[in-house]
N, C-alpha and C positions, 0 to 999 in steps of 0.2 A: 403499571408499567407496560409500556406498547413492544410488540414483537417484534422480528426480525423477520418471522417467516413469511411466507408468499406463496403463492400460487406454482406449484411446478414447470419451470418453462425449458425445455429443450432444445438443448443451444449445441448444432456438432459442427460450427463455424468457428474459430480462434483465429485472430490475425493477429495473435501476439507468439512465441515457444517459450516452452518450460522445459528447464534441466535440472533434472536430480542429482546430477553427478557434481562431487563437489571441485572440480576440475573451472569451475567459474567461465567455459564456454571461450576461450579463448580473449580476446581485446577489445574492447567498444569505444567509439567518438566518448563517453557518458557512461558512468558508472555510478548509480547512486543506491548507497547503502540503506537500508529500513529495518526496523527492529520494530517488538510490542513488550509493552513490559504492565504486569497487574500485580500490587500492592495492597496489604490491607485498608491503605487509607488512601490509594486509586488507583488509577492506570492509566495510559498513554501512549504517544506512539511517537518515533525518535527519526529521522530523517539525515542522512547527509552526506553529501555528496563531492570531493574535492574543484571536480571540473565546474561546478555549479556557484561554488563556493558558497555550501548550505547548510547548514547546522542547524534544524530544527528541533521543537521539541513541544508536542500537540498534549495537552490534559485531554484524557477521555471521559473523567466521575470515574464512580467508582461502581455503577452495574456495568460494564461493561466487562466482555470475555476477552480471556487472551488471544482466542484466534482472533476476533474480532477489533485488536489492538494491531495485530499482524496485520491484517488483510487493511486497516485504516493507511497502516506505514506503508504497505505497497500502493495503495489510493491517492493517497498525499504525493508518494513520489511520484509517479504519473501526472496527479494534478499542475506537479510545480514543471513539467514537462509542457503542457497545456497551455498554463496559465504565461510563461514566457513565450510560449509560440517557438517554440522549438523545433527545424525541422529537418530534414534531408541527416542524417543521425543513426546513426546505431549505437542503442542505450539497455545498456545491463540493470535489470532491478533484481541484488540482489539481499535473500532474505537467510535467515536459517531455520523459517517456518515451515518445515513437508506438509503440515497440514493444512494453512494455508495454498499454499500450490497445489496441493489435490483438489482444494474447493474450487478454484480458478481452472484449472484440467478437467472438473467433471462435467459432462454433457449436460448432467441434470443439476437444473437452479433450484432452489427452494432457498435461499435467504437473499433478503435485498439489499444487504452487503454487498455479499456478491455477488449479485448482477449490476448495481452500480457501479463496482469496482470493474469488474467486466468492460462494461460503457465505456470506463474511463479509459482503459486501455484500449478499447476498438477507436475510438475518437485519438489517440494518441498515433497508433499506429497509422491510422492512414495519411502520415508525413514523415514516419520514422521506421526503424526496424527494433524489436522490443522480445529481448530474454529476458522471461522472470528464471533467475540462478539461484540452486540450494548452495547454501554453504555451511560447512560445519559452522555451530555458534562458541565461542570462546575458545577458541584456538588461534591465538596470536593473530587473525589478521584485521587489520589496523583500522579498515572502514565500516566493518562489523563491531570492533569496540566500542568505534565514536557513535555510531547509532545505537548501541546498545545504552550508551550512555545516556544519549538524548532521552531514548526511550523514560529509562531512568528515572530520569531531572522533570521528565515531563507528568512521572507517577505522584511524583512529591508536589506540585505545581496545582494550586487553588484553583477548581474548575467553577467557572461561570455560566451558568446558564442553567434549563430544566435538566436532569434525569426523565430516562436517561440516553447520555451525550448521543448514542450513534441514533441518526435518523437518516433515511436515503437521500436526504441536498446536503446536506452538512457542509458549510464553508464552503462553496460554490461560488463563483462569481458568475454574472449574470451572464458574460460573455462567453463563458464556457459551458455552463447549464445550458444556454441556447442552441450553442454547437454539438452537444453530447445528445441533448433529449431535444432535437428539432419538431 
């Protein structure tokens, strides 16, 4: 099975913010919920956003971690930011992963998760303005449920392809792989 990790790379650049406070940052053009969820017989990552009208729900197999389910839900959401050309925008990505958002906060890279993930929000950002938001997770609110759900539907969901699922192009279209990794 191939690794995640990478070579140490030293990033003290962000052109995205992250709030820990669960106060959700106030109001965004774009608010799109994400979730990870791992099961014994898999895991995946849950998307979905009202203004987007998005309801996704990604199989990830079943070597795959739960932060690494997180950090996919906040990738995907960004990508679907990307991938529609989305711009002039202030867009909330929010999760209820702190551990995720520390991996995204920390200076120092060592998984190619995230630094992909990274990428994808640097290429996003530079046409949008971009809070990754902690939010409590199962506390009544409504765009955290439905992602939570996807997540879910997505753990139970027959994954096609090699183990295992995360590798750094994943689902990439060619138009935006070009524009992220020039």
């Amino acid at each position: 099975m191939g690794c995640d990790r990478m070579g140490t790379k030293l990033i003290y650049e962000k052109t995205y913010r992250i709030s820990m406070s669960d106060n959700s940052e106030g109001r965004a053009d774009i608010d799109i919920y994400v979730d990870g969820a791992k099961t014994d017989s898999g895991s995946g990552a849950g998307i979905y956003s009202e203004q987007l009208n998005a309801q996704i729900s990604v199989p990830l197999g079943t070597h795959t971690s739960v932060l690494q389910t997180e950090l996919m839900g906040i990738m995907l959401g960004a990508r679907i930011i990307a991938e529609r050309e989305i711009g002039n925008k202030s867009i909330r990505i929010l999760t209820d992963s702190k551990s995720a958002l520390l991996a995204l906060d920390s200076c120092m890279v060592r998984s190619g998760l995230v630094w992909e993930c990274r990428q994808t929000l640097k290429y996003v950002t530079q046409r949008n303005s971009v809070v990754l938001c902690w939010i409590k997770g199962h506390s009544g609110n409504e765009g955290n449920e439905r992602a939570d759900e996807m997540a879910k539907r997505a753990a139970r969901m027959p994954f096609w392809g090699p183990e295992p699922a995360i590798t750094p192009s994943v689902a990439l279209s060619e138009r935006t792989r070009k524009a992220i990794y020039p």
